[in-house]
N, C-alpha and C positions, 0 to 999 in steps of 0.2 A: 427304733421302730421295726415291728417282724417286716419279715418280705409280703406276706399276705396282705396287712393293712396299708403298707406302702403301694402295692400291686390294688388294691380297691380304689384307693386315694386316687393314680393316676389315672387310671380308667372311667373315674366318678368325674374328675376333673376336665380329662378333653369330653365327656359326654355331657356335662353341662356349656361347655364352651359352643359346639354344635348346636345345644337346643337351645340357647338363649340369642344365637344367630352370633356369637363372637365369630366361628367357626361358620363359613356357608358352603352351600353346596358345589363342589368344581375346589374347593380350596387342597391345597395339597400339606399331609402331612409330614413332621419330621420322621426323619430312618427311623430303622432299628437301631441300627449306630446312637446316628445325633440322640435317640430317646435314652440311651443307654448312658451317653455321657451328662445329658440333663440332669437327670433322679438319680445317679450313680447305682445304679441296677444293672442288674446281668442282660445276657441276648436272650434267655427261657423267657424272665420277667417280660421283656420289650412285646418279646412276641406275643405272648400273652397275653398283655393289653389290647394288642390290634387284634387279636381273634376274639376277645369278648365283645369290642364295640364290630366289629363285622360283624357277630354273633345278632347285637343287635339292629340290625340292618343300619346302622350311625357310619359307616365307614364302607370303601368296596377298594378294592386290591387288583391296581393293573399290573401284568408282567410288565417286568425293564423299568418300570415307572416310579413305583412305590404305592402309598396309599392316601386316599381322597376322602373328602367327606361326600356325602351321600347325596343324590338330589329324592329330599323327603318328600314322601307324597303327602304325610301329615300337615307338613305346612302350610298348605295351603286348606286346611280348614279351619275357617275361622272360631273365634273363642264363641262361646255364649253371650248370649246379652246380661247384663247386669240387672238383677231381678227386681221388681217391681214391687214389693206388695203394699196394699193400701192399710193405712194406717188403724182405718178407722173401722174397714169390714169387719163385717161379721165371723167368728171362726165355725167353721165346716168342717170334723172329722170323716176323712171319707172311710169309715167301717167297715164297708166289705170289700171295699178294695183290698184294703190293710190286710183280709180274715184271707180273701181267696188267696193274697201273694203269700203268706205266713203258712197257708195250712198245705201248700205243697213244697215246702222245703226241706221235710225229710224223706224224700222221695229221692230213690237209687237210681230212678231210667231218665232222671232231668239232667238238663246243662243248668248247675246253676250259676247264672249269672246274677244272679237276686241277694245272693249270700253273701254278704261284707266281712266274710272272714277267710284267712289264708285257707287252701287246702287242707287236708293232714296230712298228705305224702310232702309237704314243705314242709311239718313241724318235725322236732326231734324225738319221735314218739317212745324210744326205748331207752334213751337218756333219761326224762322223763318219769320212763317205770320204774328205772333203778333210785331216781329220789325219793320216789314214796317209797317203794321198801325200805331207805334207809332213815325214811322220815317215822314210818310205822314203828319200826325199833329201835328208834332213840327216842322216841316221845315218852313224855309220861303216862301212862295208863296204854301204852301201844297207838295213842292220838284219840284215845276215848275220851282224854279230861277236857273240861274246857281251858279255853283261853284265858290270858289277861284281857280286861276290856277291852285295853285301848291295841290289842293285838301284837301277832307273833313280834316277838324283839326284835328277833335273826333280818325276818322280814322287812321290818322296819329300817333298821340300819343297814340293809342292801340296798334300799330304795336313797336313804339319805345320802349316802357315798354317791350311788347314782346321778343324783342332783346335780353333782357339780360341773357332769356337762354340758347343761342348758344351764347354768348361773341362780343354782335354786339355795343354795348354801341350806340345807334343810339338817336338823336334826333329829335321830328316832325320834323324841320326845314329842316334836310336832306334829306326828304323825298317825292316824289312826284305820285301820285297817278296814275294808269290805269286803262283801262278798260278789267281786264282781262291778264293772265300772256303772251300773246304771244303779244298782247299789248306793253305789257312792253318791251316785247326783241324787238319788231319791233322800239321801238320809239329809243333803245340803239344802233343796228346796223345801222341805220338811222344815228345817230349822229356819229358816230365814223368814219364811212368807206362810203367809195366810187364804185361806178363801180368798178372792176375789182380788186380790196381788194381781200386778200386771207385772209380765217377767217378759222381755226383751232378748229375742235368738235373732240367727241368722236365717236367712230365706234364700231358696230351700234350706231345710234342718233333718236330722234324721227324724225317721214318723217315731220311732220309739221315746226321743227325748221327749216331743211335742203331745205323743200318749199319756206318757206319767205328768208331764204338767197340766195337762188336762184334767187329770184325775184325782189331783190333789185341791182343783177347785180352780187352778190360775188363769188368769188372761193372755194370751200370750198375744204379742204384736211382734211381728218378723220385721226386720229390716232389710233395708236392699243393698244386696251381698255382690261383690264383683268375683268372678271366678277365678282369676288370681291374685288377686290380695284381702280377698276376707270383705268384713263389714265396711258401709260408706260412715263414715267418721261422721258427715255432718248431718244426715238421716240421726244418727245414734243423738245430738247436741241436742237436733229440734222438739224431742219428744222426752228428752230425758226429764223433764218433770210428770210425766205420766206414768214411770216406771219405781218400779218399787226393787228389782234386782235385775241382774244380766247373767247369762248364760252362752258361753262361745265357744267354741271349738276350733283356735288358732292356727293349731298347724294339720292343714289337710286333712279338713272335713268331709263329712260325708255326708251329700253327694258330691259336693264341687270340687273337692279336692282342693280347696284354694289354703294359700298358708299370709297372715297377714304379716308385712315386713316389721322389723325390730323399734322401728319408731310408732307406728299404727300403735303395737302394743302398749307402749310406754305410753302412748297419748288416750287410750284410753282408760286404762289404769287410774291414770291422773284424773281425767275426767271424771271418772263416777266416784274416787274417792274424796272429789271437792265436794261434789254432791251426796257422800255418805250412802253410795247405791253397793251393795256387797257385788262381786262378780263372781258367779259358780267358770270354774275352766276344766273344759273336761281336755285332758292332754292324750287322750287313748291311742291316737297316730302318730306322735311326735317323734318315735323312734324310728319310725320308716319313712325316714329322708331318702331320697336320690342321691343328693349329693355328697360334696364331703366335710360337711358339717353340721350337726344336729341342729337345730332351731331353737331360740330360748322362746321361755312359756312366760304370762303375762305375770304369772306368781314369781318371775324374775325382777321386775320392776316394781312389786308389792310394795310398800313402805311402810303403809300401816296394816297389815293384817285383815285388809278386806278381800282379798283373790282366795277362793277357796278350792286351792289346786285339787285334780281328782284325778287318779287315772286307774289303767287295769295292764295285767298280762293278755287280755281276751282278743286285743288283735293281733299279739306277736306271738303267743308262745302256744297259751292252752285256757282257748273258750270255754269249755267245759268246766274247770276248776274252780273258778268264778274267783278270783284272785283281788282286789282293787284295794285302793288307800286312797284317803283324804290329807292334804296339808291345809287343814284347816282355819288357821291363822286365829286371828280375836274368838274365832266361834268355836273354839274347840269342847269347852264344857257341852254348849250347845247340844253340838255331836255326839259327844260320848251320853247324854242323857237321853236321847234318842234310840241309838243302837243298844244299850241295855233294856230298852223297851221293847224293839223290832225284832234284837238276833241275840242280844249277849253274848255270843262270841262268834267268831270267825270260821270255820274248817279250820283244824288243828294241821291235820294230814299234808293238805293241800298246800296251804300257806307255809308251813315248813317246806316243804319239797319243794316250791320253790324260790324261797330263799335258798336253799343250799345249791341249784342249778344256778340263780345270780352269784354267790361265793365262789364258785368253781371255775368260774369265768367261758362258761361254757355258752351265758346266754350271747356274750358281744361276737361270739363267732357263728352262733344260728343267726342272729342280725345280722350281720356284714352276706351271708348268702341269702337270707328272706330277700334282703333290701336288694340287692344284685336282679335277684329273680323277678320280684314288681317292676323292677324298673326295664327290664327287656319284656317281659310281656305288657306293659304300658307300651312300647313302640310297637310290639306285633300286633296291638289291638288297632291303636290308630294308624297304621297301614294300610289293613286290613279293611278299617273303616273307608277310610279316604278312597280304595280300591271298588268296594262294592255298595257302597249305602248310597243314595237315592243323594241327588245335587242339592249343594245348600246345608249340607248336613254341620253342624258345630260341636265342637266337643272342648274340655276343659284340656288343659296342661298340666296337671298336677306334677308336682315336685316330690311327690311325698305320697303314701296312705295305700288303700288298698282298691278304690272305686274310679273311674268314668264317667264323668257328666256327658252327655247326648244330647243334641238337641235339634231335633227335626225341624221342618216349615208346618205352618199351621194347620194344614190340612191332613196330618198324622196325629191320629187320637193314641195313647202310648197304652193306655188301659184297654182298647180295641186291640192295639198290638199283644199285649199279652195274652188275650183268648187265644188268637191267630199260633201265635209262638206257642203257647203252654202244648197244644195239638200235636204239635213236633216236634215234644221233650225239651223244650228252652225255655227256661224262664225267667224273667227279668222282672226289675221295680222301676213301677212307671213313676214319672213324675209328679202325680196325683198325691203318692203318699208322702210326701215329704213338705206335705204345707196344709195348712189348714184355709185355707183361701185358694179359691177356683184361678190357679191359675199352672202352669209347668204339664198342663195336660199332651202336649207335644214333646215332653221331654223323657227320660230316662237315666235308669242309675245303671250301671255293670261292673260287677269285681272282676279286678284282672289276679285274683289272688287264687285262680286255676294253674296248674300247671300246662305251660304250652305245649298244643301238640295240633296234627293236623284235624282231630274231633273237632276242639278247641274253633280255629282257622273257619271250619266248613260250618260250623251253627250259626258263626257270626255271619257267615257270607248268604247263610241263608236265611237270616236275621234280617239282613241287608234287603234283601228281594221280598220279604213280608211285609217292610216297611214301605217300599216301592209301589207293590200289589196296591196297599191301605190308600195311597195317596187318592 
């Protein structure tokens, strides 16, 4: 095992012990020493660790003493409610909400806190350049030809190797390429459902999934989601004769951030495939864990080929590229008869380049520092929160992803707040878009996928006193 991944591992390890309260506040930790002799690791290593979790405010260092666990101001705000939606409402796209938060997010003098994707001063941007130039002149035609349908090989079988972290045992073969993860799910509810399908997400969902189902003709009905552990199982039981497919995003969604544990998954797995209900799984997060070990995905417990695994590089490496695959199981003709309709091939360029960045082994070492970075700006944020935002305030725990659930008292309109904030260069996503039913209008989404600094610190604190003012 290197020193680096051993040095994440320990650090991962007492920072979930602290956040799950194994570890409480006033508790004291082992040496430098004792930790030295624990891991069999060096005094740089030891040290090490304890300057990253102080880093995160998780740890504080008395002289003569040693070192303590933190008394968190986070903890003391409570989680979210468990969402409600009714089964039976009517669906409501809020449209201009959607248009106003969408159409200032290429804008250079905003905070955006609206934007569900990492930085790019986080990504590897000049590793990166060097894949496409080397993708450019090893391609056929310079990356002008197209693709094989069912997409790049290289690609393919970086992602299958991949697999065997989360328990996916996948081969290239199974595999078929997109452009991009929404991509992928558009080409999967394409194939499954019809007009007037009712398809089954979680609530809140991102507004983009909840768009293209729209727009394809679907019904959607949300179920009610607990913010950390995913969908309520027997919500999903009571209605599953009203559903024609399901749509979930297991591990740390967005907004909730919640991931559902390894039995939820298998149980629902089972469940729809008694019922013959296909499940689309978008896995776009799954690789930005906190802790120290990745999450398996519900196409883990697959058995017959109805989980139609999907994911993308768009939230870990390079949004732009538009990167994604399908492990489409039974439906795979399905797919590929589709996508010679839609796109017939891939980006040659792109999809090469990175695949040869997963080959190089370059991408588990941008993860192991993305994931580092989420997970300390996830404390500096609910600190922060817990510090300056208006009593009563709630917010999610995510384990994993790139986003913050918020959740004010009633009397905080979050769509009112965003006029408020946009005035001041911040902009956030209210809770409006993320459901098609009049309901999360007190809440909010936030990426913590900015790099921290005191900007960062000061929009939120001023964020905090806007929300205050609104009350």
């Amino acid at each position: 095992m290197s020193k680096e991944f051993l040095y994440t591992e320990i650090t991962n390890g007492i920072a979930g012990q602290i956040r799950s309260g194994v570890l409480r506040a006033g508790d004291r930790l082992p040496s430098v020493r004792i930790l030295c002799r624990q891991h069999s690791i060096s005094m740089n290593t030891a040290k090490r660790v304890f300057l990253e979790l102080e880093a995160q405010s998780l740890i504080e260092s008395k002289p003569q003493s040693g070192y303590f666990v933190s008394r968190l101001p986070y903890l003391k705000l409570p989680l979210p409610e468990v969402s409600k939606p009714s089964p039976t409402r009517n669906n409501k796209e809020p449209e201009e909400l959607i248009r106003k938060v969408y159409e200032n997010m290429g804008r250079d003098d905003l905070m955006p806190f609206s934007i569900g994707v990492p930085s790019g001063s986080l990504l590897p941007l000049a590793k990166l350049n060097k894949e496409i130039v080397k993708a450019t002149r090893e391609l056929e035609g310079c990356g002008t030809a197209y693709e094989p349908l069912q997409g790049n090989a290289a690609l393919r079988r970086m992602i299958a190797i991949r697999s065997l972290a989360w328990g996916g045992n996948l081969h290239e073969n199974d595999l078929v390429t997109a452009s991009g993860g929404m991509n992928a799910l558009s080409f999967c509810m394409m194939a499954l459902a019809k007009p007037g399908d009712t398809i089954a997400m979680e609530s809140p969902c991102y507004s983009g999934i909840l768009q293209l189902a729209r727009s394809i003709g679907l019904k959607v009905l949300e179920l009610p989601t607990h913010p950390t552990t995913g969908i309520e199982i027997a919500a999903l039981k009571k209605v599953i004769s009203k559903i024609n497919l399901c749509l979930l995003v297991p591990n740390f969604n967005t907004p909730l951030g919640s991931c559902m544990p390894d039995e939820h998954k298998k149980e629902v797995v089972s469940l729809l495939a008694r019922h013959r209900i296909p499940l689309i799984e978008d896995d776009i997060y799954g690789d930005l864990y906190f802790g120290s070990q990745r999450p398996k995905c519900c196409k883990s417990f697959d058995e017959e080929g109805m989980v139609l695994y999907c994911s993308a590089v768009s939230k870990t490496l390079a949004p732009g590229y538009r990167v994604g695959w399908i492990a489409p199981g039974r439906y795979k003709e399905q797919i590929l008869k589709l996508k010679l309709v839609h796109a017939i091939s891939s980006s040659a360029v792109t999809h090469e380049a990175v695949a040869g960045f997963l080959k190089s082994g370059r991408y588990e070492n941008h993860l192991r520092r993305l994931r580092q970075t989420l997970q300390g700006n996830y404390q500096h944020y609910v600190n922060t929160i817990a510090e300056y935002f208006p009593e009563g305030t709630k917010t999610s725990r995510p384990q994993g992803g790139l986003t913050l659930w918020v959740e004010f008292n009633k009397k905080i309109n979050t769509a009112e707040l965003y006029d408020s904030a946009i005035k001041r260069k911040i902009s956030i996503a209210p809770g409006r878009i993320f459901t098609l039913q009049d309901q999360f209008e007190n809440c909010m989404r936030l990426s913590i996928g900015l790099p921290w600094s005191e900007e960062v610190r000061n929009k939120l604190k001023l964020l905090g006193k806007l929300a205050a003012h609104s009350m």
